[in-house]
C-alpha positions as CSV (number, residue, x, y, z in Angstrom):
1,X,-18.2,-36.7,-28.1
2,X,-15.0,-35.2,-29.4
3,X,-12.0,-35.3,-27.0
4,X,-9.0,-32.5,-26.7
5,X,-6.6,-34.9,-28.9
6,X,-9.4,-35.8,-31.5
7,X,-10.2,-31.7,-31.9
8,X,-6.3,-31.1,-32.4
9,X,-5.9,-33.8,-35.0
10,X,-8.7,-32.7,-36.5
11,X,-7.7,-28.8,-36.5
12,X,-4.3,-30.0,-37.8
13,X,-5.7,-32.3,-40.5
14,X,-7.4,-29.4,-41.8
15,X,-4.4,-27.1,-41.8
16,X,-2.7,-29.4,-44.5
17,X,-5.3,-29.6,-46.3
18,X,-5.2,-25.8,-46.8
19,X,-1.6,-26.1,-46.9
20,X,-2.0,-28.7,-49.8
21,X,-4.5,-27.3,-51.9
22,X,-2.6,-23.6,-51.4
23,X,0.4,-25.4,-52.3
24,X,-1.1,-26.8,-55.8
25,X,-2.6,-23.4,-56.2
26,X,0.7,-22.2,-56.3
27,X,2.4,-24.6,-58.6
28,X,-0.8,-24.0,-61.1
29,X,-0.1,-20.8,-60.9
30,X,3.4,-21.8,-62.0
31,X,2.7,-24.2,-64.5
32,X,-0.1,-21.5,-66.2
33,X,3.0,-18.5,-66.4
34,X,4.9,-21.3,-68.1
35,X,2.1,-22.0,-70.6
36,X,1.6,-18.1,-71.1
37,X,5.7,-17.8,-72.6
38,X,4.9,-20.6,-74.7
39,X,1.8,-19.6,-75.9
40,X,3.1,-15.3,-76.3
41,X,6.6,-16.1,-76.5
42,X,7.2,-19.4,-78.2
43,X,9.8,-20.3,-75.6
44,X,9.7,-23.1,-73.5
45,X,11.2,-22.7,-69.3
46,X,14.8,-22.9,-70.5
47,X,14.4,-19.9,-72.5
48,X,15.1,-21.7,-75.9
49,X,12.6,-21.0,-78.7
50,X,10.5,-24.4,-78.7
51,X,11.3,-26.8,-82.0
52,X,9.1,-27.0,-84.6
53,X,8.8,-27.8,-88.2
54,X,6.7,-26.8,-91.0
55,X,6.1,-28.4,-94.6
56,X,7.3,-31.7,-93.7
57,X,10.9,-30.7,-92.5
58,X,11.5,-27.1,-92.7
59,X,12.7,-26.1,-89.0
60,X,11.2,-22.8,-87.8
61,X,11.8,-20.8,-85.3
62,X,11.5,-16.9,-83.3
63,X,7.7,-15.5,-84.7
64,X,7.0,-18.5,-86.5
65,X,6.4,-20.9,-83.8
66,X,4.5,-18.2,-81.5
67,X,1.0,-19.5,-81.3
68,X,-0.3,-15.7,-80.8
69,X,0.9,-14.9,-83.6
70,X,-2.1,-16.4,-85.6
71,X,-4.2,-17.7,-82.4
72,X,-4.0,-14.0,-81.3
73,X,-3.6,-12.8,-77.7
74,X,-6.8,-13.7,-77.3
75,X,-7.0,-16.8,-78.7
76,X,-9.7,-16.0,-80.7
77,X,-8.2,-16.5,-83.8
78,X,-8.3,-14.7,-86.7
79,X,-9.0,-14.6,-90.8
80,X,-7.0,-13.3,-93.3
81,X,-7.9,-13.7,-96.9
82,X,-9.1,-16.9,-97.4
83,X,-6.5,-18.2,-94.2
84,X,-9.2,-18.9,-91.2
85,X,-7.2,-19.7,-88.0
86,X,-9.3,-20.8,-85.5
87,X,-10.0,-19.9,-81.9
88,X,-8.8,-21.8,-79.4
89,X,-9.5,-19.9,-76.1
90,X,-10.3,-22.5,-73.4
91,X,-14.0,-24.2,-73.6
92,X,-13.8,-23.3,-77.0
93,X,-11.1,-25.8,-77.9
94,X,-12.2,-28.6,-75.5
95,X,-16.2,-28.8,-76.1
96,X,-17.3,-29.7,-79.5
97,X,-17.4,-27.0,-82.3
98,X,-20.5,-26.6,-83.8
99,X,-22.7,-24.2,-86.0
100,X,-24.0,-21.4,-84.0
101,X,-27.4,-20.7,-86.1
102,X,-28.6,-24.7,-86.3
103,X,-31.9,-25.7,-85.1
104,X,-32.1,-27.1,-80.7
105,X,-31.6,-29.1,-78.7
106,X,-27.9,-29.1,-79.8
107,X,-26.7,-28.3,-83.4
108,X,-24.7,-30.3,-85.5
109,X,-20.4,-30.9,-84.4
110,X,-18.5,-29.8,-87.4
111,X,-15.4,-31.3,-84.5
112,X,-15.2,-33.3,-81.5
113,X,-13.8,-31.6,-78.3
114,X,-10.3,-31.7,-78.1
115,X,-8.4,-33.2,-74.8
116,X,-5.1,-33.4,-73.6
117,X,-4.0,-36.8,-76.0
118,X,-6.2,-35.1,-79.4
119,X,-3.9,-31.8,-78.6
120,X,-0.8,-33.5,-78.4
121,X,-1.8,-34.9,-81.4
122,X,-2.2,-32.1,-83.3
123,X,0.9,-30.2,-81.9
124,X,3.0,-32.7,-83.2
125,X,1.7,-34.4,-85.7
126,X,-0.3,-31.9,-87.4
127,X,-3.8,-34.2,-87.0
128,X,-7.0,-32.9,-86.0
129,X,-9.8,-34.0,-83.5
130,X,-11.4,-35.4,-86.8
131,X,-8.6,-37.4,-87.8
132,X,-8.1,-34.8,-90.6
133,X,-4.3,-32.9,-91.6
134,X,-4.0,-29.3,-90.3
135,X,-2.2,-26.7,-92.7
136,X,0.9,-28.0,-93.5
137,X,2.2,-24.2,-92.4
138,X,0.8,-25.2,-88.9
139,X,4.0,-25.8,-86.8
140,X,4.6,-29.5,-86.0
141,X,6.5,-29.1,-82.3
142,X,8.6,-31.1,-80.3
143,X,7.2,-30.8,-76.8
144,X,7.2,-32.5,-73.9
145,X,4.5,-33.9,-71.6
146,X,5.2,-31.2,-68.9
147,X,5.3,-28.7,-70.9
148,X,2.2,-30.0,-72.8
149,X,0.3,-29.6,-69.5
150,X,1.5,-25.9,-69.3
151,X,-0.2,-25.1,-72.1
152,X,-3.4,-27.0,-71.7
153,X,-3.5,-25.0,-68.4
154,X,-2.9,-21.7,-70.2
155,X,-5.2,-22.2,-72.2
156,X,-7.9,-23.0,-70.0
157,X,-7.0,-20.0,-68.3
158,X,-7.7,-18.0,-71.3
159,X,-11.4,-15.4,-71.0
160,X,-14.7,-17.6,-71.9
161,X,-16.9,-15.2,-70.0
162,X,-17.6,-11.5,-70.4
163,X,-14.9,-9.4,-69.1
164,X,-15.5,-6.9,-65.9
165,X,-17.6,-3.6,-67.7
166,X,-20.6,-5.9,-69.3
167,X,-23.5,-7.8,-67.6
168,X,-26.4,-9.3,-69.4
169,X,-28.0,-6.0,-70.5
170,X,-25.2,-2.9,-69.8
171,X,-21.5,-2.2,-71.2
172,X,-20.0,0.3,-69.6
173,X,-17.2,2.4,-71.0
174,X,-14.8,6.0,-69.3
175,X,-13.5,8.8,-71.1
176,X,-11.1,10.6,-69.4
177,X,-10.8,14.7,-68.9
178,X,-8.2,16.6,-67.1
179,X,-9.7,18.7,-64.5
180,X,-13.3,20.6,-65.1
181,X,-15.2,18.7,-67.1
182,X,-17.2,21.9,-68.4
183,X,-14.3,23.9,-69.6
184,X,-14.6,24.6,-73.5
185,X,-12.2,21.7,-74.5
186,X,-13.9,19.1,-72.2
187,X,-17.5,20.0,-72.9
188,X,-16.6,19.5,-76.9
189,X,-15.4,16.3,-76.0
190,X,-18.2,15.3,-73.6
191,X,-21.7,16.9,-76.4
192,X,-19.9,14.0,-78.8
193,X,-20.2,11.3,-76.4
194,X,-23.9,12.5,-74.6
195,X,-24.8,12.6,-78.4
196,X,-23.8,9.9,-79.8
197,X,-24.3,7.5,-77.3
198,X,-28.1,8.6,-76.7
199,X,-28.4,8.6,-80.6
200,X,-27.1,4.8,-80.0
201,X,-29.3,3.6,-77.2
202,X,-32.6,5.6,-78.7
203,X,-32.4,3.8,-82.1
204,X,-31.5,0.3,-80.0
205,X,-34.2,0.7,-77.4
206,X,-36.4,-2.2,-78.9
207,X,-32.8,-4.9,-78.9
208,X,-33.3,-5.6,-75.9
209,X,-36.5,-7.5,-75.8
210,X,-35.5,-8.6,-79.4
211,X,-32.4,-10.1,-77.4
212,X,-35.0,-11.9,-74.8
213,X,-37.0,-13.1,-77.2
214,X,-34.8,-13.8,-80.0
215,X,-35.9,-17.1,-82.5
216,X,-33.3,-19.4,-82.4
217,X,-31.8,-18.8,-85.8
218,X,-30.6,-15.2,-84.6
219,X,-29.9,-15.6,-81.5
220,X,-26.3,-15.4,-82.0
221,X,-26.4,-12.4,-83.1
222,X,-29.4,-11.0,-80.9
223,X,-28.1,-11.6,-77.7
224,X,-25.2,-9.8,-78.4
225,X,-27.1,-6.3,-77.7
226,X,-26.0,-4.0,-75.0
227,X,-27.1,-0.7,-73.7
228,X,-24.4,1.7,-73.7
229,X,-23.3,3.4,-70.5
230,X,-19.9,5.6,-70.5
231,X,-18.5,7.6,-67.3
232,X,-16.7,10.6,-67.1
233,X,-13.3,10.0,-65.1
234,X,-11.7,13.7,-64.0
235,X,-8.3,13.7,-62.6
236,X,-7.3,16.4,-60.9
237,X,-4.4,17.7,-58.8
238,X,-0.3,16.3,-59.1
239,X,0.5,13.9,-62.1
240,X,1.4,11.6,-59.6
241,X,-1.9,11.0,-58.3
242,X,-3.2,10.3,-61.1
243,X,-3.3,6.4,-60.9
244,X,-4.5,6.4,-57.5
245,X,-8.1,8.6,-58.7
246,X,-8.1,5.8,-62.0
247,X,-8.0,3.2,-59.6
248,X,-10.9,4.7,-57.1
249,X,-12.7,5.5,-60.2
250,X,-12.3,1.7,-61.8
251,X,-13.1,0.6,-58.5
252,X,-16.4,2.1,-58.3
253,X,-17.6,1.2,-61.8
254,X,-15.5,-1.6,-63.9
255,X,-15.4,-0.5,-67.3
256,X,-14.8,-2.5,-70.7
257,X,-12.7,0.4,-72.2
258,X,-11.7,3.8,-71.9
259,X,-12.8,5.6,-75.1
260,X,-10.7,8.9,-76.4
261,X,-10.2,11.5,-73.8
262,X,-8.2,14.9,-73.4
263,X,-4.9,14.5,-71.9
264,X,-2.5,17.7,-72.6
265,X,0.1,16.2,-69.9
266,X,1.9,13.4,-70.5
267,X,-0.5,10.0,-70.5
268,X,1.5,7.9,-68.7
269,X,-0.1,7.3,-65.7
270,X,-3.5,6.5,-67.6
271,X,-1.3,4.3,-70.0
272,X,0.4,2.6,-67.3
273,X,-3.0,2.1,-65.4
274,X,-4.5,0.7,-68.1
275,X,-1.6,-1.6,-70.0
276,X,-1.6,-2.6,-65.9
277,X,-5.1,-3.7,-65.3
278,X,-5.8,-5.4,-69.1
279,X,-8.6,-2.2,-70.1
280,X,-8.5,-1.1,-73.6
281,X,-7.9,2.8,-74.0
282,X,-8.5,4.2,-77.1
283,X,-7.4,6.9,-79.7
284,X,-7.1,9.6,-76.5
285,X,-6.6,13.1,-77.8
286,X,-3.0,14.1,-76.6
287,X,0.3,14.9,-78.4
288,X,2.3,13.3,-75.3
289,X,1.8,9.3,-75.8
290,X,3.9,7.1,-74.2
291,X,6.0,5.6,-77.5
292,X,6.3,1.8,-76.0
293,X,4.9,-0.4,-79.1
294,X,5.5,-3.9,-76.9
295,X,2.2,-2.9,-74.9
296,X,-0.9,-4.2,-75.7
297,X,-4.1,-2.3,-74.4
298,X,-3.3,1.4,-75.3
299,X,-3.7,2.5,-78.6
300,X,-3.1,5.8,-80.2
301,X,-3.7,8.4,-83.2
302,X,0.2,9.5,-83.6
303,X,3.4,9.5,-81.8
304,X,2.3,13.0,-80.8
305,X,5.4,16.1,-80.4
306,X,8.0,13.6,-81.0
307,X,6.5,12.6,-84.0
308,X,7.0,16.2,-85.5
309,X,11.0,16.0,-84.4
310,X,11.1,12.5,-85.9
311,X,9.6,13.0,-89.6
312,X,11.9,16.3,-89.9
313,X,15.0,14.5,-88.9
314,X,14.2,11.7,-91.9
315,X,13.4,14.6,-94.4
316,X,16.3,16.4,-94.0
317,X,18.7,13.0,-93.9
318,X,17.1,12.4,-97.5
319,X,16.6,15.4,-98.7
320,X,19.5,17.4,-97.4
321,X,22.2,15.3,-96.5
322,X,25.6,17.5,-95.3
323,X,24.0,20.7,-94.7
324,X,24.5,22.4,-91.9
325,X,21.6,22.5,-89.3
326,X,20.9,25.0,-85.9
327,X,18.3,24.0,-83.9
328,X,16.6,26.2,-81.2
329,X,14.1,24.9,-78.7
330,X,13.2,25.6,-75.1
331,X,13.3,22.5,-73.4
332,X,11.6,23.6,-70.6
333,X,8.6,23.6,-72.6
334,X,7.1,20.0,-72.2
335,X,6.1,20.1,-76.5
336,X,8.8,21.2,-77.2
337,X,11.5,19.2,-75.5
338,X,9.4,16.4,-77.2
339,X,9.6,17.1,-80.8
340,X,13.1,18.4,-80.1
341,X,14.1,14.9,-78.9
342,X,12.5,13.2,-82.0
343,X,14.3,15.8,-83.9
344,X,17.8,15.0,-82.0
345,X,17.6,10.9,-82.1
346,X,17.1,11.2,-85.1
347,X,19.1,13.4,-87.6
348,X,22.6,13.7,-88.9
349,X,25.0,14.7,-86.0
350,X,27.6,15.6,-88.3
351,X,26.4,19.2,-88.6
352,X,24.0,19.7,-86.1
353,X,24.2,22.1,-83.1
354,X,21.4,22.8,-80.9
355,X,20.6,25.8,-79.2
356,X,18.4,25.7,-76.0
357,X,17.5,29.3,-75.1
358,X,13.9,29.2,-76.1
359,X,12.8,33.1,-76.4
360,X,16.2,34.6,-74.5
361,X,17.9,33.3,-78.1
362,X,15.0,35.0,-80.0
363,X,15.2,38.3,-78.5
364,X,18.5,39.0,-78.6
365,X,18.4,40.0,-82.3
366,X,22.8,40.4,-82.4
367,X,23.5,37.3,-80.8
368,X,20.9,35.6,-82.8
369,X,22.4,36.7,-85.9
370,X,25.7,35.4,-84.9
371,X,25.0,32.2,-84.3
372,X,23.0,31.7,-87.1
373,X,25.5,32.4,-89.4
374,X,26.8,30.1,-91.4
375,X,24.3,27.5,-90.8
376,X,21.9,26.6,-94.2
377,X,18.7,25.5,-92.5
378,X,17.6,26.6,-89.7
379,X,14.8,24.6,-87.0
380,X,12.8,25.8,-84.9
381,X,10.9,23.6,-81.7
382,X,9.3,26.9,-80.0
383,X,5.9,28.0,-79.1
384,X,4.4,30.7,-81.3
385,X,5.2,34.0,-79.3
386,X,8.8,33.0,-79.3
387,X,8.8,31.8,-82.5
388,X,7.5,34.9,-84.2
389,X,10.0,36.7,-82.2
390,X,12.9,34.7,-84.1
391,X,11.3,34.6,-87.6
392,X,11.5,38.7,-87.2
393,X,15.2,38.3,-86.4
394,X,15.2,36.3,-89.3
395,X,13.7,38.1,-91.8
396,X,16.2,41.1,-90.5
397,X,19.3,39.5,-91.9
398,X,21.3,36.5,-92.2
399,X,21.8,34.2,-94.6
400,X,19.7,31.4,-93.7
401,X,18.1,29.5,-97.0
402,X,15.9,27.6,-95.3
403,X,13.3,27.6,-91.9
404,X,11.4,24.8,-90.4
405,X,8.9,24.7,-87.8
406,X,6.3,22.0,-86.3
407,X,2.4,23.3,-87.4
408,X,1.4,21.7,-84.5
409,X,3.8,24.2,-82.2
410,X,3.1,27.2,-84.5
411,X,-0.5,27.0,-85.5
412,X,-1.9,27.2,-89.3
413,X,-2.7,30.9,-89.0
414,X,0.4,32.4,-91.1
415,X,-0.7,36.3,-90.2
416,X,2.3,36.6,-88.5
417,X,4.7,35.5,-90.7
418,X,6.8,38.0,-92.2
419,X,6.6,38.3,-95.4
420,X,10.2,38.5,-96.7
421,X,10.8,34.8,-95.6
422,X,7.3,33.2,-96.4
423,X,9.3,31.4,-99.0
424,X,12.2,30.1,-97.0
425,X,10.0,28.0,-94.7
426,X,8.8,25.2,-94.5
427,X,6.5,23.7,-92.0
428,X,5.8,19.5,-91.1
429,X,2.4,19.0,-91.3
430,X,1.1,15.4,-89.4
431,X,-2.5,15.6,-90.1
432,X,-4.8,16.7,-93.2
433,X,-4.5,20.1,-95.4
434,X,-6.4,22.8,-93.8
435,X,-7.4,23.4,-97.2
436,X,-8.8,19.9,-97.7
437,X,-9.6,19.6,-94.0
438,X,-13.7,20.7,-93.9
439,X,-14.6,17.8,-97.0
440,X,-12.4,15.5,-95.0
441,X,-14.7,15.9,-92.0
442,X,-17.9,16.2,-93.9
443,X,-19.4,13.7,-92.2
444,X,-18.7,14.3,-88.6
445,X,-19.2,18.3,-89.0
446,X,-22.4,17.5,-90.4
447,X,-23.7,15.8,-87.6
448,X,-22.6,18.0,-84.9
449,X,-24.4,20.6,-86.7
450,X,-27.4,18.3,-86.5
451,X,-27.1,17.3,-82.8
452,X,-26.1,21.1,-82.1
453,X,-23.0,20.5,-80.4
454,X,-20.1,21.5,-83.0
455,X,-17.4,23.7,-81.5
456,X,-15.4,24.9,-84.3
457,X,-12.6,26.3,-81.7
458,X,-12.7,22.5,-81.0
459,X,-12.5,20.8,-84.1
460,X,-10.0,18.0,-83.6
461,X,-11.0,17.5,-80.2
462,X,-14.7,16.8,-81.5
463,X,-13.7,14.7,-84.4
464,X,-11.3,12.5,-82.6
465,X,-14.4,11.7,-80.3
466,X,-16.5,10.7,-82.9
467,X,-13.6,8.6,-84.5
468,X,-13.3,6.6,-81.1
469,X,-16.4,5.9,-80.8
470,X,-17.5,4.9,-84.5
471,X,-14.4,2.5,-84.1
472,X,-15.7,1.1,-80.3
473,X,-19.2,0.2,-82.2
474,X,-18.1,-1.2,-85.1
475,X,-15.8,-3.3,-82.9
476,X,-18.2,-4.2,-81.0
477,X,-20.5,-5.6,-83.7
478,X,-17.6,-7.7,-84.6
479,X,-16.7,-9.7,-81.5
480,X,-20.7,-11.3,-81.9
481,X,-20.9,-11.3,-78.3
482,X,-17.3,-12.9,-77.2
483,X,-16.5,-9.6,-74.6
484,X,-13.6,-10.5,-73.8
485,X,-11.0,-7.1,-74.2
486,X,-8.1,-8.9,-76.2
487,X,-10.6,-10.0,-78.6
488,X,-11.9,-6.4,-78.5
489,X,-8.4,-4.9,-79.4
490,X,-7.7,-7.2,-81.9
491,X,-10.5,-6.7,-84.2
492,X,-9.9,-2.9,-84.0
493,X,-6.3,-4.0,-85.1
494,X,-8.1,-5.6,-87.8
495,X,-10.8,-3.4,-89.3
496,X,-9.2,0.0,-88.8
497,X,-8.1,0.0,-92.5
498,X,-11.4,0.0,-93.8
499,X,-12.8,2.7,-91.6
500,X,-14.9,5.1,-94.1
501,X,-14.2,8.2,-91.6
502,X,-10.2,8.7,-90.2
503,X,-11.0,11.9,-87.9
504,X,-8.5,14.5,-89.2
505,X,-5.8,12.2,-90.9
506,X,-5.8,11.1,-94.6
507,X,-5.6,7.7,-94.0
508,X,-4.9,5.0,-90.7
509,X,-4.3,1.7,-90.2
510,X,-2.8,-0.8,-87.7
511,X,-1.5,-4.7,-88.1
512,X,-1.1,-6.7,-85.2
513,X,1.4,-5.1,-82.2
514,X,0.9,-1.5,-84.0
515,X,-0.2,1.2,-81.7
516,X,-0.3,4.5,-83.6
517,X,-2.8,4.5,-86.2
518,X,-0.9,7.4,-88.4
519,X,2.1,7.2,-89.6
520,X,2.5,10.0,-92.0
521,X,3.5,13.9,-92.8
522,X,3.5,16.5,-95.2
523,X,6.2,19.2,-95.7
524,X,4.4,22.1,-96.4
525,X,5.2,25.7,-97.9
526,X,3.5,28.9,-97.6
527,X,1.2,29.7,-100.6
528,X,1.6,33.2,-100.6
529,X,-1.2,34.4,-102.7
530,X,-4.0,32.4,-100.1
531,X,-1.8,32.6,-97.5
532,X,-1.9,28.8,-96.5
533,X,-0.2,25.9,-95.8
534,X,0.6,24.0,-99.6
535,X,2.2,20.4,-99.5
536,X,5.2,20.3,-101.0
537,X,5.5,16.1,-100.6
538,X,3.3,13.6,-101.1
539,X,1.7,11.9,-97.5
540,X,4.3,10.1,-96.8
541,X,5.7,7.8,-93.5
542,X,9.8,8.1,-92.2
């Protein structure tokens, strides 16, 4: 029988115990964030970029000697051209490699599993777990045994199992809507995804017994089937709330992704939430993005408002250097202020001078005049209503030889243009012709019409769904199975190029640590005789 002095010793033999194994917790913990800067960062606890050498004995440093930077984020490697560089995530660098289609019980080891002394091996001497020379343009480091063990750590650390959002039959996905979910520009949004995704699951519905009973020779491929399951995620009320309702609504169902949306406020607080908890969020439709390209999970269409400001300001530093330019915005107007700032960062201070009186400058036909003489080209950040006001002012007198306004501000329907300065303005077009708009979404247009859901008050809304979620399923297909969401995100980084369908853009792309898929602009003119917008540049990027 246990005694009063046995049952203490006892009680306090268990404390350090948990005191122990909390304490080694702690310094694993440590040793994996040291693992993670050399791994992302390529600098070792001191801060120094580690050593390393390529080709023998040419010293490298900064990007070069960042294993991400070919091993990927995810360590899942990558291919480019005829350059495979191979995935070393975890189990899948320390068990054997071997063909995934070969015949059981096991299939053949094209490698032997790596361990800590094979590693070292290879990170400094540039020999393989066969005995074989890596690349000579793999980096030959100088690391030590401490740090060594970082990195084996960090790598261990790095996803072998599905991520939260998948089980062995379901992925789930969220869209995100602000407020109703049935008002006009959230129900387009929401027909694409109820479409599509029931279109998706219906012509699937046999995979999933395929995926049970698959022969050996596809089950790689096979068991990679999913159903598709996507949730709509309404935020409501104050901005500031918003991360709170992402949270409860994460909470309630984990998701893989979060798949296009309709923000008109700024998307911050999603971006935040989800650069925060590691969930891909993709190609939302909004024009206020947050314009940080060091994050990793958010991706984007364009820069949004700022984007308009920004392509101006480099047109007019190359194609009208000196001249004198007045610029009249509201800033109280959240679009506004934002291509206003793109426009202000941006140009040629030398002659600039902005004017923030939004529609009070406008209407004030004398005073406008005033100020705008003297000044050759003239911009203008308003909405519509106020900006028609001041084009009326314009076309009244002054000497202005020159106008330029955002299309995504003023709209594409040129009505209210007065005619007797149609041809002294210009307008900076970010996405497709209107004129070349309807072939460019041929395909997407045609199936709405199909699937009786196209909106044409809702056209960009509707294709940018589509867009999203032909990317999600084609990356999808790509990852074979590995659902892990930096492996997710980088194969969108990598296939987006040769996307046969860019929503309404001429052309997108991405490289690795790229998070706005278009880059370009048109200036445009008014074509008078069919009273549309007429490119007057080539697509073209700042």
């Amino acid at each position: 029988m246990l005694n009063k002095t046995t049952t203490n010793y006892s009680t306090h033999i268990i404390k350090l115990l948990c005191l122990l194994v909390f304490s080694a917790s702690l310094l694993a913990e440590e040793a994996i964030q040291i693992g993670n800067k050399i791994y992302n960062e390529g600098r070792l606890p001191s801060g120094e970029f580690i050593p390393a050498t390529i080709h023998g004995d040419i010293k490298v440093t900064g990007e070069q000697v960042i294993c991400a930077s070919c091993h990927r984020k995810s360590g899942m490697g990558t291919l480019e051209g005829q350059q495979v560089v191979p995935a070393i995530a975890g189990n899948m660098l320390f068990e054997p490699l071997r063909l995934p289609t070969s015949k059981p019980p096991l299939p053949p080891a094209l490698r032997p599993a790596y361990d800590r002394e094979t590693l070292k091996r290879a990170l400094t001497e540039g020999i393989d777990a066969n005995g074989d020379t890596l690349d000579p343009f793999m980096p030959r480091y100088e690391i030590s045994d401490e740090d060594l063990n970082s990195l084996v750590l960090y790598l261990n650390s790095l996803s072998t199992k599905p991520d939260p959002g998948v089980d062995d039959t379901d992925i789930h996905f969220a869209t995100i809507v602000i407020g109703d979910a049935n008002s006009p520009r959230n129900k387009a949004m929401i027909d694409v995804f109820d479409a599509y995704i029931h279109q998706k699951n219906t012509e699937t519905r046999n995979e999933s017994s395929r995926a049970a009973n698959a022969p050996w020779h596809k089950e790689w491929m096979m068991k990679t089937y999913r159903k598709w399951n996507y949730h709509v995620w309404s935020l409501t009320g104050e901005i500031t709330d918003w991360k709170a309702q992402l949270k409860a609504h994460y909470d309630k169902q984990p998701v893989f992704a979060v798949i296009n949306g309709v923000v008109d406020e700024s998307f911050a607080p999603v971006h935040q939430f989800c650069e925060e908890s590691g969930i891909p969020c993709l190609f939302p439709t909004t024009m206020l993005p947050t314009l940080d390209e060091d994050d990793f999970y958010t991706l984007y269409l364009n820069r949004g408002y700022i984007f308009e400001g920004e392509t101006l300001a480099a047109y007019l530093n190359q194609k009208a250097p000196g001249k004198s330019v007045i610029h009249i915005t509201d800033i109280d107007d959240k679009h506004a202020y934002h291509a206003a700032y793109g426009l202000r960062a941006n140009l040629d201070r030398r002659k600039y001078k902005m004017i923030d009186q939004g529609c009070e400058m406008a209407g004030a036909s004398d005073v406008s005049l005033g100020e705008l003489r003297g000044h050759q080209t003239v911009v203008i950040h308003l909405d519509r209503q106020c900006s028609n006001q001041l084009l009326n002012t314009l076309a009244n007198g002054g000497n202005t030889q020159q106008i330029y306004l955002s299309s995504r501000l003023y709209g594409t329907d040129l009505d209210e243009v007065p005619a007797q300065i149609k041809s002294k303005i210009r307008f900076v077009h970010t996405q497709e012709l209107p004129s070349k708009r309807n072939r460019l979404l041929a395909r997407s247009t045609g199936w709405f019409k199909h699937k009786r859901i196209l909106n044409p008050d809702e056209m960009e809304v509707q294709a940018n769904a589509y867009f999203a979620l032909k990317v999600a399923g084609d990356a999808l297909k790509h990852i074979r199975g590995y659902f892990f969401r930096d492996y997710f995100i980088e194969k969108i980084e990598h296939t987006i190029d040769d996307v046969p369908y860019t929503s309404i853009y001429p052309r997108l792309s991405l490289a690795p640590g790229q998070r706005f898929s278009s880059r370009g602009y048109y200036i445009t003119k008014i074509d008078e005789k069919r009273n549309r917008l007429s490119a007057i540049t080539e697509w073209q990027a700042p």
